[in-house]
C-alpha positions as CSV (number, residue, x, y, z in Angstrom):
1,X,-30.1,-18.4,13.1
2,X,-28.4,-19.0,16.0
3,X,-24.9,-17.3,17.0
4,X,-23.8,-20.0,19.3
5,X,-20.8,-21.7,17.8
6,X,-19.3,-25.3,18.5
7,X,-16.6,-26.3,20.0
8,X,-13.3,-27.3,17.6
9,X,-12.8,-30.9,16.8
10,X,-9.3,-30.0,18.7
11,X,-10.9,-29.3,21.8
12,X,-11.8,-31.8,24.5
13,X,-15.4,-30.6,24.8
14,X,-16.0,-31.2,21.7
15,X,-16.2,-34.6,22.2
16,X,-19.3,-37.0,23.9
17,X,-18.4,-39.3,26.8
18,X,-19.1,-42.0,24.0
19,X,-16.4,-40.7,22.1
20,X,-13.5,-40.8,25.0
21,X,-11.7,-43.9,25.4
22,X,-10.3,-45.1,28.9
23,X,-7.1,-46.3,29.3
24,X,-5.0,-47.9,32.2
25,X,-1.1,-46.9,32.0
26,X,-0.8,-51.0,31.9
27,X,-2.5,-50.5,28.5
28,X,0.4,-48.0,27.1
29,X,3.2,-50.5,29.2
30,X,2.6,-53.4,27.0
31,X,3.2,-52.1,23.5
32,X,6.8,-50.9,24.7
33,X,10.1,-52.6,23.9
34,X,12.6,-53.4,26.2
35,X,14.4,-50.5,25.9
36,X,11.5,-48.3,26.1
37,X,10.6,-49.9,29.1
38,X,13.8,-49.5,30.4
39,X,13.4,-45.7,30.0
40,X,10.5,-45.6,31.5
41,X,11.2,-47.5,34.7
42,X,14.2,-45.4,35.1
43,X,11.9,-42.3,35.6
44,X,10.2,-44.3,38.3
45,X,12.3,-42.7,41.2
46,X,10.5,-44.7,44.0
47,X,11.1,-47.8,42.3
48,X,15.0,-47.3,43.3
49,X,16.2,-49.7,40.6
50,X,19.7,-50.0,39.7
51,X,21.8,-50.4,35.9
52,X,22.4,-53.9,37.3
53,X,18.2,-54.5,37.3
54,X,18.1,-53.2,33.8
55,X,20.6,-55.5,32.5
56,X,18.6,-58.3,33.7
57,X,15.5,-57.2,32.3
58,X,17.9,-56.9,29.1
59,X,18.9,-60.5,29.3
60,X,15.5,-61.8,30.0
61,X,14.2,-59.6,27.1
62,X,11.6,-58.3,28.8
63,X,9.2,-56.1,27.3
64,X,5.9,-54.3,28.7
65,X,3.8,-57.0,27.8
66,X,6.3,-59.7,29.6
67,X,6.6,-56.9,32.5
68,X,2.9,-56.5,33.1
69,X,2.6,-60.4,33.5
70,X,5.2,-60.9,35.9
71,X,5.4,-61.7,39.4
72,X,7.3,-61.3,42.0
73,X,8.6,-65.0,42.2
74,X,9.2,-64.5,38.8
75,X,11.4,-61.2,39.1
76,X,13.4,-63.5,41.6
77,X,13.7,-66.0,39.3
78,X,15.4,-64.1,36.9
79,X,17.7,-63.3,39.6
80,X,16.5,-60.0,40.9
81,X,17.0,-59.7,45.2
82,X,13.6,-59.8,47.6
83,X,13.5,-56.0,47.4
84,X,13.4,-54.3,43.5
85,X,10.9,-57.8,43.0
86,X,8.6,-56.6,45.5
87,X,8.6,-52.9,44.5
88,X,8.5,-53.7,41.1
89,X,5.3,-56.4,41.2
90,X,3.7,-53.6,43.5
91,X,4.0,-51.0,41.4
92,X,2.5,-53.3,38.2
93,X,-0.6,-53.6,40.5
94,X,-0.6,-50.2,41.1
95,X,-0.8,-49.4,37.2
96,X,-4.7,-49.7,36.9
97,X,-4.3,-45.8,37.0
98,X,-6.6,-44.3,34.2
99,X,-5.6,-42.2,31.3
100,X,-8.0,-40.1,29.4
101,X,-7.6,-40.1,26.1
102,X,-9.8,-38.8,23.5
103,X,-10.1,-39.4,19.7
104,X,-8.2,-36.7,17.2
């Protein structure tokens, strides 16, 4: 009998690359409402957006799913200035970041 033990279903190792899932931060955006979004954009400190750029995305009822299709034409369409739509259709390209996530 062997003394080696395994590792606890808690524990990262214990799971097989077949097991861990790959997600993209777009992939956790699109199930949030607009609030949530809101929240979460606000945390974005290089995306230098203003109250006055939330209440739009209130108005358009945007949520992460409507965020992670948008342009930038778009994001001046709904009245936003040349500047927050550039950094904000930037930073949705940027979000193909990957999160490892593991089943629990």
């Amino acid at each position: 009998m062997s003394s080696h033990t395994s590792p606890s279903p808690s524990s990262p190792s214990y799971f097989s690359d077949e097991e861990r899932i790959t997600r993209t931060m777009g992939d956790v955006i699109k199930n949030y409402k607009t609030e949530e979004l809101i929240d979460y954009l606000r945390r974005q400190e290089e995306l230098d957006l203003k109250e006055s750029h939330f209440k739009i995305f209130r108005q358009q009822e945007i949520s992460g799913f409507d965020f992670l299709e948008t342009t930038e034409e778009k994001f001046r369409s709904y009245g936003l200035k040349g500047g927050p739509a550039t950094r904000l259709a930037k930073f949705i390209e940027g979000l193909g970041q990957k999160l490892q996530l593991f089943f629990i």
